[in-house]
LUMMI-268336 format. One record per residue (C-alpha): residue number from 1; residue in three letters; y, x, z. Coordinates in Angstrom, 3 decimals, padded with zeros to 6 digits. Layout:
<atoms>
NUM,Ala,Y,X,Z
...
</atoms>
This chain:
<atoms>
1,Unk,107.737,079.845,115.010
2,Unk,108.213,082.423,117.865
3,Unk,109.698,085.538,119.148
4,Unk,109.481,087.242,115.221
5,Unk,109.000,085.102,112.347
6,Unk,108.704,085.562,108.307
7,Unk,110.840,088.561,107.732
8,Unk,113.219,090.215,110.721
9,Unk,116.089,087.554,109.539
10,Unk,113.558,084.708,110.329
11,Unk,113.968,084.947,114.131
12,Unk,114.381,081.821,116.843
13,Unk,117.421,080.687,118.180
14,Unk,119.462,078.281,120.612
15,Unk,122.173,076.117,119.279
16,Unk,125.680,076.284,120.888
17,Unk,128.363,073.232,120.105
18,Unk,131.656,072.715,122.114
19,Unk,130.719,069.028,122.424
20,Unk,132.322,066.203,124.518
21,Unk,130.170,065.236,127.582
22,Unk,131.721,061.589,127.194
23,Unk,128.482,058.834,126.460
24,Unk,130.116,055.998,124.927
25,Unk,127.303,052.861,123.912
26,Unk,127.800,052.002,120.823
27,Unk,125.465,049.969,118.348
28,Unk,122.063,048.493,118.554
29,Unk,120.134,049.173,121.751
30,Unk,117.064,051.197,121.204
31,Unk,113.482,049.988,120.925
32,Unk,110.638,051.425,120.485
33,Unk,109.773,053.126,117.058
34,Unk,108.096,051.783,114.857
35,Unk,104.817,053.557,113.374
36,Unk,101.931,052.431,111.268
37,Unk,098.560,051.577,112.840
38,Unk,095.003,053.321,112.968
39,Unk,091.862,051.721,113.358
40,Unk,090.041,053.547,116.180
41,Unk,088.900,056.669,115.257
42,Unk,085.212,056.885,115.814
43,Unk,083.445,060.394,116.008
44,Unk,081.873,061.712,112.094
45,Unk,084.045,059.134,110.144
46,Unk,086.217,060.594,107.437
47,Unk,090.148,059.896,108.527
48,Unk,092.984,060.445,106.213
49,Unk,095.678,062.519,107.731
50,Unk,098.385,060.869,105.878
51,Unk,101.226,059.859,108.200
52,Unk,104.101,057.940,107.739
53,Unk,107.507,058.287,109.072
54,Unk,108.998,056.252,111.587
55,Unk,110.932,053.169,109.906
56,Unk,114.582,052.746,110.556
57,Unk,116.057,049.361,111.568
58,Unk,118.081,047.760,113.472
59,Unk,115.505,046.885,116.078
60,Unk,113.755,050.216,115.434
61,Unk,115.439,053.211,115.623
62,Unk,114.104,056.634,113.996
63,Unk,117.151,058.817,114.982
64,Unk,115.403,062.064,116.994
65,Unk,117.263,064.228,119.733
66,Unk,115.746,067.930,120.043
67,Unk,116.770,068.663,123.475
68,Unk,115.926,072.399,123.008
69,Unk,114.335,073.763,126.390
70,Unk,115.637,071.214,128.611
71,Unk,113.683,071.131,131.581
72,Unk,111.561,068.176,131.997
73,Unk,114.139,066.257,134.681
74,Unk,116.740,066.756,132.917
75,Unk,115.081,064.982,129.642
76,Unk,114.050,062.396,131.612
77,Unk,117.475,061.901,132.700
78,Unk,119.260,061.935,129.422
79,Unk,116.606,059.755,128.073
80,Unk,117.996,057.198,130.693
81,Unk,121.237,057.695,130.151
82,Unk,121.843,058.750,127.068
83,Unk,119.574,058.627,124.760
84,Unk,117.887,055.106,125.242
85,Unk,121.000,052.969,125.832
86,Unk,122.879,054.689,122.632
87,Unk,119.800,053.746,120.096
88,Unk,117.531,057.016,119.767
89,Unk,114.429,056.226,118.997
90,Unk,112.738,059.881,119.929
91,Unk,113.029,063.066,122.018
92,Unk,111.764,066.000,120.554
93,Unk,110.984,068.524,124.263
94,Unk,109.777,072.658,124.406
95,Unk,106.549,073.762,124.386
96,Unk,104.825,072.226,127.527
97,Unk,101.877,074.396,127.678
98,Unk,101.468,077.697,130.081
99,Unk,103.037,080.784,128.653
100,Unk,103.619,084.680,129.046
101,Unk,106.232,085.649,131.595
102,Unk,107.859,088.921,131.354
103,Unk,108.556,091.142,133.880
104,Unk,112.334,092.101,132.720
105,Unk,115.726,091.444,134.624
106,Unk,115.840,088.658,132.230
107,Unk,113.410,085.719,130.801
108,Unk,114.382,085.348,126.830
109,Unk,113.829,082.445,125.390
110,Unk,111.012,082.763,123.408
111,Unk,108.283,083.567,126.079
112,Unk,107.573,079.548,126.230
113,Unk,106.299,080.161,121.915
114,Unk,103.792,082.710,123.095
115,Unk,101.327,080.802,124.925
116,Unk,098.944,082.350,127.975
117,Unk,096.856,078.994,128.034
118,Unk,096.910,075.301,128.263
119,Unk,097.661,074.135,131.301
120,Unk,100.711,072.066,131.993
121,Unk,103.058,074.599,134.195
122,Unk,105.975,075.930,132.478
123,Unk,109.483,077.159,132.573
124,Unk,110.480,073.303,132.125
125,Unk,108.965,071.955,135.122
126,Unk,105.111,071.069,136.699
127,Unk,102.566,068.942,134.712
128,Unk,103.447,066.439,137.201
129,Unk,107.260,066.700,136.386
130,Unk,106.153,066.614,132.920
131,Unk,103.933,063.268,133.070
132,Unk,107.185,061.734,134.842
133,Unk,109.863,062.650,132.281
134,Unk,107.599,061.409,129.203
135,Unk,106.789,057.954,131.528
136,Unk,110.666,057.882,132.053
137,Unk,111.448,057.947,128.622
138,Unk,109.495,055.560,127.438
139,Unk,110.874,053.491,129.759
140,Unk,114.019,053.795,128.420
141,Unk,112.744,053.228,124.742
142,Unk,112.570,056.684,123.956
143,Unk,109.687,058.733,122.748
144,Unk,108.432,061.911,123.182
145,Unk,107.440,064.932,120.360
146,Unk,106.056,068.145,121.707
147,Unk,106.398,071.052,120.235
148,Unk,103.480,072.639,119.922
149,Unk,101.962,075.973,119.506
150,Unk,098.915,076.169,118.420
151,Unk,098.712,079.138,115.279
152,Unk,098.278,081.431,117.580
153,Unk,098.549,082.869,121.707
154,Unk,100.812,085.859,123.259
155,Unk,101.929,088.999,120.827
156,Unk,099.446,091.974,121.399
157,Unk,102.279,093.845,122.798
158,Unk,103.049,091.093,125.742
159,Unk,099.270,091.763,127.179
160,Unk,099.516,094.976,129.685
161,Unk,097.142,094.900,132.543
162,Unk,098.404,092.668,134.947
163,Unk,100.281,090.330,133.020
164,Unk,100.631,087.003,134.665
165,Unk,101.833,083.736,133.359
166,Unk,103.871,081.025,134.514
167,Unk,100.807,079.193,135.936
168,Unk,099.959,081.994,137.548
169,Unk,097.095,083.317,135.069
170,Unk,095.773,086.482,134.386
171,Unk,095.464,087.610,130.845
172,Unk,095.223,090.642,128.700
173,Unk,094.873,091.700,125.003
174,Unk,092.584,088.594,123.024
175,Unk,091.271,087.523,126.595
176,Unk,092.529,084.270,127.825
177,Unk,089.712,083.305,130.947
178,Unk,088.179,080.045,130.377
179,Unk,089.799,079.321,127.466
180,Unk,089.522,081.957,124.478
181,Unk,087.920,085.425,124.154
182,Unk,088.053,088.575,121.628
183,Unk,085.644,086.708,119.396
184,Unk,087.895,083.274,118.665
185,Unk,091.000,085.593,117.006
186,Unk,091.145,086.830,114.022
187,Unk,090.846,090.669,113.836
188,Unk,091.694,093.824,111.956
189,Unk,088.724,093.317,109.356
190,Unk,090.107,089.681,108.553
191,Unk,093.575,090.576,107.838
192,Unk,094.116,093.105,104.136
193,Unk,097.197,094.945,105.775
194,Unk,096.991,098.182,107.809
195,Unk,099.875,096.797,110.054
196,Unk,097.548,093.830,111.020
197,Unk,100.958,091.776,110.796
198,Unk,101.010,089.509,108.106
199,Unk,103.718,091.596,105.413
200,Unk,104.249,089.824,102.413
201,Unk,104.785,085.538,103.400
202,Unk,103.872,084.462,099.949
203,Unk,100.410,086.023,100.463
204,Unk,097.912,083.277,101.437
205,Unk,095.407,085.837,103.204
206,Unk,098.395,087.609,104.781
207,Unk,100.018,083.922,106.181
208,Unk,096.481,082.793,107.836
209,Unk,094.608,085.568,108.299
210,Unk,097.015,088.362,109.695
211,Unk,099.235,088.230,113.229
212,Unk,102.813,086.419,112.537
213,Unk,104.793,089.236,114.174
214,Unk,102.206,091.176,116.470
215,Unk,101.290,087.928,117.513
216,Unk,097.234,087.352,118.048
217,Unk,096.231,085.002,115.364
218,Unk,093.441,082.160,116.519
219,Unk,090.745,081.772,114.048
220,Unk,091.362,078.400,113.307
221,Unk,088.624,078.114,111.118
222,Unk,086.188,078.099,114.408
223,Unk,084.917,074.788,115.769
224,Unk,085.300,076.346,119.552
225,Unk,088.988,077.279,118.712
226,Unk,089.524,073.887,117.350
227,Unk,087.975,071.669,119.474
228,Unk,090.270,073.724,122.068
229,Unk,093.371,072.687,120.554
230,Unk,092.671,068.969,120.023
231,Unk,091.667,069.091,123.798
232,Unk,095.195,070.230,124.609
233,Unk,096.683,068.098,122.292
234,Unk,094.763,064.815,122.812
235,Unk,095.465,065.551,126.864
236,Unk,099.177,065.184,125.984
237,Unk,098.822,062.163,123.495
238,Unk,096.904,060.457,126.994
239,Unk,099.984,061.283,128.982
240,Unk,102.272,059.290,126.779
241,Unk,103.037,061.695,123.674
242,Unk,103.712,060.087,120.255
243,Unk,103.545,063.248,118.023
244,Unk,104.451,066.731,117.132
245,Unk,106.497,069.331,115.749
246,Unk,103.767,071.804,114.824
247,Unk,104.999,075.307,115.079
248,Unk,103.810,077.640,112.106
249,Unk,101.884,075.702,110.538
250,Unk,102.477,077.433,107.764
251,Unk,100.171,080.532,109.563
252,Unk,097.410,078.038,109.771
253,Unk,094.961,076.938,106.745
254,Unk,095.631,073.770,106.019
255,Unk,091.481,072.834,106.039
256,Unk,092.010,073.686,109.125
257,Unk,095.135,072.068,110.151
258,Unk,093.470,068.642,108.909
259,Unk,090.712,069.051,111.000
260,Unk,092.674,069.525,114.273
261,Unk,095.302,066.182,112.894
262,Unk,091.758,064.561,112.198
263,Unk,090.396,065.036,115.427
264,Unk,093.666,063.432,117.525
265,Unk,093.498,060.375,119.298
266,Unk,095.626,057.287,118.976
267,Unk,098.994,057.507,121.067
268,Unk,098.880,055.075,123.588
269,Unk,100.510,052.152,121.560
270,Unk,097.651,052.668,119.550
271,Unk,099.510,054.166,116.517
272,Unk,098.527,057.340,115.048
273,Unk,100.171,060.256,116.296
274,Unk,103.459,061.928,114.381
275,Unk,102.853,064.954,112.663
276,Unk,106.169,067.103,111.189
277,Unk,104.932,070.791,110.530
278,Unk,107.023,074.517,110.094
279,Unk,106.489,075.106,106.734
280,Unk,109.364,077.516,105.151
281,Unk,109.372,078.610,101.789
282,Unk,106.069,079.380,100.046
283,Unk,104.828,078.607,096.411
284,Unk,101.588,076.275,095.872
285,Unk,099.074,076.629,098.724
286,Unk,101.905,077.554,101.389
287,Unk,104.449,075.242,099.736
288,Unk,106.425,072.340,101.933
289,Unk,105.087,070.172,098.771
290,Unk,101.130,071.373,099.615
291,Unk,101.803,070.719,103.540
292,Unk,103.540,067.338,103.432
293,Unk,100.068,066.496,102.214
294,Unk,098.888,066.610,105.896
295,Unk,102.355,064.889,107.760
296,Unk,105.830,065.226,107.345
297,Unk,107.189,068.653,107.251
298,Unk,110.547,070.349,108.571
299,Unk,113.705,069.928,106.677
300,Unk,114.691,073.897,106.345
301,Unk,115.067,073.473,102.814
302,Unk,117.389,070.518,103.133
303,Unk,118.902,072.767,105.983
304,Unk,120.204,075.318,103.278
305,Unk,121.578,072.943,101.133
306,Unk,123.625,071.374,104.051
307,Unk,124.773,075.027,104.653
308,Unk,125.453,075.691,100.563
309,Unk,127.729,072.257,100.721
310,Unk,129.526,072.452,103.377
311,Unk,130.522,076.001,102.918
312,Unk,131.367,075.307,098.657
313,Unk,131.676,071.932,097.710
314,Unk,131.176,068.902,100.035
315,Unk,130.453,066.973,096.563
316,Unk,127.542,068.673,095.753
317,Unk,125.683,066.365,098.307
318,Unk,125.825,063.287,096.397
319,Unk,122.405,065.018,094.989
320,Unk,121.544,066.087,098.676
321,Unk,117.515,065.665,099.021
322,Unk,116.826,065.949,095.112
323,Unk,113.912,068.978,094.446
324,Unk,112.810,068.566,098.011
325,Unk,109.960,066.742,099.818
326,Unk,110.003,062.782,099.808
327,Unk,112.084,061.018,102.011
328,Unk,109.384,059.900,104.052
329,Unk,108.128,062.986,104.524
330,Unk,111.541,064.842,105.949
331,Unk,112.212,065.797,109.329
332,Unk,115.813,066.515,108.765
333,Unk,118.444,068.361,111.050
334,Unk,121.737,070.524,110.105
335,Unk,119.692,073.627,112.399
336,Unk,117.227,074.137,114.785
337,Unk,116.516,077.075,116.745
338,Unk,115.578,079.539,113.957
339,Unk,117.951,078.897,111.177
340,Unk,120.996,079.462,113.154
341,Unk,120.002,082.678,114.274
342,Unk,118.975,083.956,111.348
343,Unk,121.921,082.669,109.439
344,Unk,120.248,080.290,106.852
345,Unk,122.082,077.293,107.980
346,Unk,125.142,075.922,108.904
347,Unk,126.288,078.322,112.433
348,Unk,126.211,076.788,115.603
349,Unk,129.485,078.931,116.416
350,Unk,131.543,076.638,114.064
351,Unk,130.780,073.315,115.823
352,Unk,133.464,071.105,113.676
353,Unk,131.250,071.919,110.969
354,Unk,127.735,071.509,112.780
355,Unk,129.376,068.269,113.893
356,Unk,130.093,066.868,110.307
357,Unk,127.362,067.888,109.052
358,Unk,125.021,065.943,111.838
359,Unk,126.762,063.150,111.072
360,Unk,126.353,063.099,107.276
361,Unk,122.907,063.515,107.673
362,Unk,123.120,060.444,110.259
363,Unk,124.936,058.809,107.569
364,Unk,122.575,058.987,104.604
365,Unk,119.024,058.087,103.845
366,Unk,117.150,060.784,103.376
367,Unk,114.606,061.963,106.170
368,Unk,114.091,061.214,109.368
369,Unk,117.255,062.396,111.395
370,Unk,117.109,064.975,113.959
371,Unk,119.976,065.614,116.546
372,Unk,119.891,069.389,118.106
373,Unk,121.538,069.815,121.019
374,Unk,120.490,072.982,123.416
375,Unk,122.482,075.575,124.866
376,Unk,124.800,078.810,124.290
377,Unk,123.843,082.037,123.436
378,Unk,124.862,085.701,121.913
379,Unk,122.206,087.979,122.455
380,Unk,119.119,087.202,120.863
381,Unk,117.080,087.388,123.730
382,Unk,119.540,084.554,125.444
383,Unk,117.781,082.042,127.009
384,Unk,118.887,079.018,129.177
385,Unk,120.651,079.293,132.567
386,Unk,117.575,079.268,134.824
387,Unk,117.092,080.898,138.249
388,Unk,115.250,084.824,138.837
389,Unk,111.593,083.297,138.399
390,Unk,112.465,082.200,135.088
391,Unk,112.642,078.365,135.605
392,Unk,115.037,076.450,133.761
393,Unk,118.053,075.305,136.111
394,Unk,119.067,071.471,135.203
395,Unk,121.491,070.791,131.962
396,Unk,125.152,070.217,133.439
397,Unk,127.110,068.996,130.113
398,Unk,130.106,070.095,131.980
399,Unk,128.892,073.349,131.599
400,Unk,129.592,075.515,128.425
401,Unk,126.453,076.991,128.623
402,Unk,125.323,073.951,127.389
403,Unk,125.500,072.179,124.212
404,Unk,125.085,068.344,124.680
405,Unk,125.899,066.868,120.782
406,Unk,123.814,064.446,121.404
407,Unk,126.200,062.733,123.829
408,Unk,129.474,063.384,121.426
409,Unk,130.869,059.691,121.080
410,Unk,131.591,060.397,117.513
411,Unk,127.873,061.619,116.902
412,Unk,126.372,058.806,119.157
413,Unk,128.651,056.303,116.784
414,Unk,126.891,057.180,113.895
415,Unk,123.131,056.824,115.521
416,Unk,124.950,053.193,115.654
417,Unk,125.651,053.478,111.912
418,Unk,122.128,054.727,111.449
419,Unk,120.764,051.528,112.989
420,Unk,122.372,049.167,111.763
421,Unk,122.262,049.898,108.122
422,Unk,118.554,050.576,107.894
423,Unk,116.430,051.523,105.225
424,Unk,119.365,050.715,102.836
425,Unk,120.081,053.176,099.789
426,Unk,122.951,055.371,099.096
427,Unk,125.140,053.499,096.999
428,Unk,128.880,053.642,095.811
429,Unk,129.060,057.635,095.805
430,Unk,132.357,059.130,095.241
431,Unk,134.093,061.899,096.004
432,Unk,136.971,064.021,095.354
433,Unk,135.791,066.852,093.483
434,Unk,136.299,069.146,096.886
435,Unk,135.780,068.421,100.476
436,Unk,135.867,064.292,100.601
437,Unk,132.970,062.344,100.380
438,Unk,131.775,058.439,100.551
439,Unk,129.145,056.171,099.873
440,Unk,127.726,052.777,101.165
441,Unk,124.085,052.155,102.751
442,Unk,123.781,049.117,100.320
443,Unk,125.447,046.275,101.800
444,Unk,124.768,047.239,105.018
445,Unk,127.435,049.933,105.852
446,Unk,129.909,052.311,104.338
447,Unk,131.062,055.775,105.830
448,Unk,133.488,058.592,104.449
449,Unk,133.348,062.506,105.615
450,Unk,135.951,064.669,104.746
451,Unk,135.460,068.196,105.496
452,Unk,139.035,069.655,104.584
453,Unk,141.627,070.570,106.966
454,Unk,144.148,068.066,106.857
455,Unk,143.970,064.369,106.352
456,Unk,143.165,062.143,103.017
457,Unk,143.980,058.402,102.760
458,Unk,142.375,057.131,099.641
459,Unk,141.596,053.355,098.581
460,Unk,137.533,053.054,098.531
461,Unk,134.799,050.558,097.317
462,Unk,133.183,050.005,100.139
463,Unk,130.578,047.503,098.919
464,Unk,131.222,045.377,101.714
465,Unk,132.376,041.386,102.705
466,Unk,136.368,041.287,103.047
467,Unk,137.578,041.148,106.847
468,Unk,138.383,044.351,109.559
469,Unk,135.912,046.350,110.608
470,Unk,135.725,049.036,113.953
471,Unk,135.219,052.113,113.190
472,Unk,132.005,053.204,114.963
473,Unk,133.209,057.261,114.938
474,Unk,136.381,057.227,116.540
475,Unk,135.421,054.913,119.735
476,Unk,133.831,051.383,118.445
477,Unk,133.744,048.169,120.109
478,Unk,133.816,047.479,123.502
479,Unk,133.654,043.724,125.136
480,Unk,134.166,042.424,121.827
481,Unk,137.502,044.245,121.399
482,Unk,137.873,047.516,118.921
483,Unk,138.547,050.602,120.675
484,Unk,138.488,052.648,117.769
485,Unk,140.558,052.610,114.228
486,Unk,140.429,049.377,112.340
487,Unk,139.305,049.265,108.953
488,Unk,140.157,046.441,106.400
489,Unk,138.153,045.218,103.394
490,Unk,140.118,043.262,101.019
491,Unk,137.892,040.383,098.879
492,Unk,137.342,042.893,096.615
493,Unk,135.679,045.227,098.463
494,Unk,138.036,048.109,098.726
495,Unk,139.901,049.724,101.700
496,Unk,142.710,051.652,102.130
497,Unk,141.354,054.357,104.550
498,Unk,142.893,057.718,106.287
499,Unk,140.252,059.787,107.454
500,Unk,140.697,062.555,109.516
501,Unk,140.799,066.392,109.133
502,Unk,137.071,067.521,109.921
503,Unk,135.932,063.845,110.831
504,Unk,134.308,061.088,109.356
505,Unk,134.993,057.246,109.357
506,Unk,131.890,054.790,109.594
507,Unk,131.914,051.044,109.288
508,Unk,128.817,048.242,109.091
509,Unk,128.310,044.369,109.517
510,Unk,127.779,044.715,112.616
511,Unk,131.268,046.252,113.645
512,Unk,133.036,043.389,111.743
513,Unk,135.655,041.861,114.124
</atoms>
């Protein structure tokens, strides 16, 4: 959502994660995802808005970095560097379109989720720079998801006289020239609180109808408003775009969410577009369950049970993903840049455990898996290291102001694991009762996590053929040659194993020596 969200603990936030800035290849290369195809969409014919998720594979990746406000180069670079050669299959990128600009001593973060228009000049870069990185990326095998913002424009108290955006736009209070007026928002008689702000998040009038935190609510409901943001949306599919992370989608009436998913066009492989939508908390008709309906949804919920398990009882997960939204229908990440502000998942301030937890969700097969990797912050308002105008400055992994897990070799060796065992299912669970956990990916792979502070060695089915195996967390193979620990599976299937304090061990056919 955006600079306030469904209560004041359900605010945005940046990740922070003391991660090493060492890219080791491991694994499969990437390829391009893949997705399921759509006939050509012609105008008045009824369109189901079901979507699938991307399928993982060997040849296919599905594993998704969200390079939080990166600026565009600086995606396009890590999608040539990084994320292409080590087997990631997406790039999830900010907000592209035009946005409000404050005049403070500082630029917080959130301006880019209050939008001033639609145009294609941001704090990440030009429209031009922004055509390049998602060309560059595909390139490299890597596609692009936009976040988008489309519930709603700039909060009513970001709208002086005189405010200008980072395209250089004029705008004021429901008055957007050329693109919407006083007439295409929803307004005081539309909303049943005296606030105007929606108050109570279980309330389906309140959720649509009102402003999400002062913020002015488009009346979605309106062919004009709609047919606006398709537009947008459909100009960034024609750039290159293969989907979306919709941002409070929750805020908007799902009628009228279909409509707008409806009315996309084919991405240019000529798949149907990628859909996964903010939808947090909520009973029936604002339920993750209702919305999933429509796309794939968020995986908050399986956000907080990440944070309940690895804070209790790392055994608890052998039920992780049971009570929540199919499989297929899971964007799933340890945080993104809400919950760890706000405290309802795992803190980016303890990065061991952010670490573990990434790769357990790497590990297993529910959802599709999302890395996060953005940059440092303690005041709320923190945004980026960018220059006095407001424009991000390029990601330097060097830096500690920035957060690069995507590019920790023990992360990057289980996007390897992710690859290689597939679509396999958890088998083989066990567990110690406390903090050490395993399980195999059918035949395809077996991995242990042990969250405690010192060492286990335990003997483990693995499921697996007898013969040594690399391990893909602690370095992998290299010219044919193991530079990580050796595992070995005797004809029975079982391995003597010491995994480390805070770490996980990972092995699959495809690291067999």
């Amino acid at each position: 959502m955006t600079r306030r969200k469904e209560s004041s603990a359900r605010q945005r936030r940046i990740a922070t994660v003391a991660g090493a800035t060492t890219v080791l290849v491991v694994g499969a290369a990437a390829t391009a995802m893949a997705w399921p195809q759509q006939d050509s969409v012609r105008a008045g014919t009824q369109v189901s808005t079901e979507v699938s998720a991307p399928a993982a594979s060997a040849s296919a990746g599905d594993v998704m970095a969200n390079l939080f406000q990166w600026n565009w180069a600086s995606v396009a670079t890590e999608c040539t560097e990084v994320l292409g050669p080590n087997g990631f299959g997406g790039v999830q990128v900010a907000p592209p379109q035009d946005s409000i600009r404050v005049n403070w001593d500082h630029h917080p973060w959130w301006e880019v989720y209050q939008p001033a228009g639609y145009d294609l000049n941001s704090r990440m870069g030009s429209e031009a720079e922004f055509r390049d990185m998602v060309q560059t990326c595909r390139d490299a095998g890597v596609k692009v998801y936009v976040d988008a913002v489309i519930n709603h424009m700039s909060g009513s108290d970001m709208t002086a006289s005189g405010a200008t955006s980072y395209s250089g736009n004029k705008y004021s209070a429901m008055t957007y020239p050329g693109l919407y007026m006083k007439d295409d928002f929803h307004q005081a008689a539309d909303c049943p609180t005296s606030s105007g702000d929606v108050e109570n998040y279980d309330d389906v009038q309140q959720a649509h109808f009102c402003r999400l935190g002062k913020l002015e609510d488009l009346k979605t409901e309106s062919d004009y408003v709609r047919g606006a943001i398709t537009k947008y949306l459909n100009k960034l599919v024609g750039y290159g775009v293969s989907g979306f992370r919709v941002d409070a989608a929750k805020h908007i009436p799902r009628a009228d969410l279909k409509a707008i998913i409806d009315g996309l066009d084919p991405t240019v492989d000529g798949t149907r577009p990628y859909v996964a939508l903010e939808v947090f908390g909520g009973q029936g008709e604002l339920s993750q369950a209702a919305y999933s309906e429509l796309g794939s949804v968020l995986g908050l919920d399986a956000s907080v049970q990440l944070k309940k398990a690895f804070s209790g009882n790392l055994a608890a997960l052998e039920n992780f993903g049971d009570g929540l939204v199919a499989s297929d229908k899971s964007l799933t990440f340890v945080m993104n840049h809400d919950t760890d502000r706000t405290g309802e998942s795992i803190s980016s301030k303890d990065a061991a455990t952010e670490k573990l937890a990434t790769q357990f969700v790497l590990a297993h097969d529910y959802g599709v898996p999302q890395v996060y990797s953005s940059f440092r912050w303690n005041a709320y308002d923190d945004a980026p290291p960018s220059g006095a105008d407001g424009l991000i400055t390029d990601t330097d992994c060097d830096n500690d102001a920035w957060n690069c897990l995507d590019r920790d070799p023990a992360v990057l060796g289980m996007v390897a694991f992710r690859n290689s065992v597939g679509d396999a299912a958890v088998t083989n669970w066990s567990d110690d009762g406390a903090d050490l956990i395993s399980f195999s990916r059918g035949e395809a792979g077996w991995t242990a996590l042990n969250n405690g502070t010192s060492a286990q060695t335990q003997t483990f089915a693995t499921g697996l053929p007898e013969g040594t195996y690399c391990d893909l967390t602690s370095g992998g193979t290299q010219d044919g040659s193991c530079v990580g620990t050796t595992v070995k599976v005797g004809a029975d299937g079982q391995a003597s194993v010491k995994v480390p304090a805070r770490a996980a061990v990972a092995i699959t056919q495809d690291s067999r020596l």
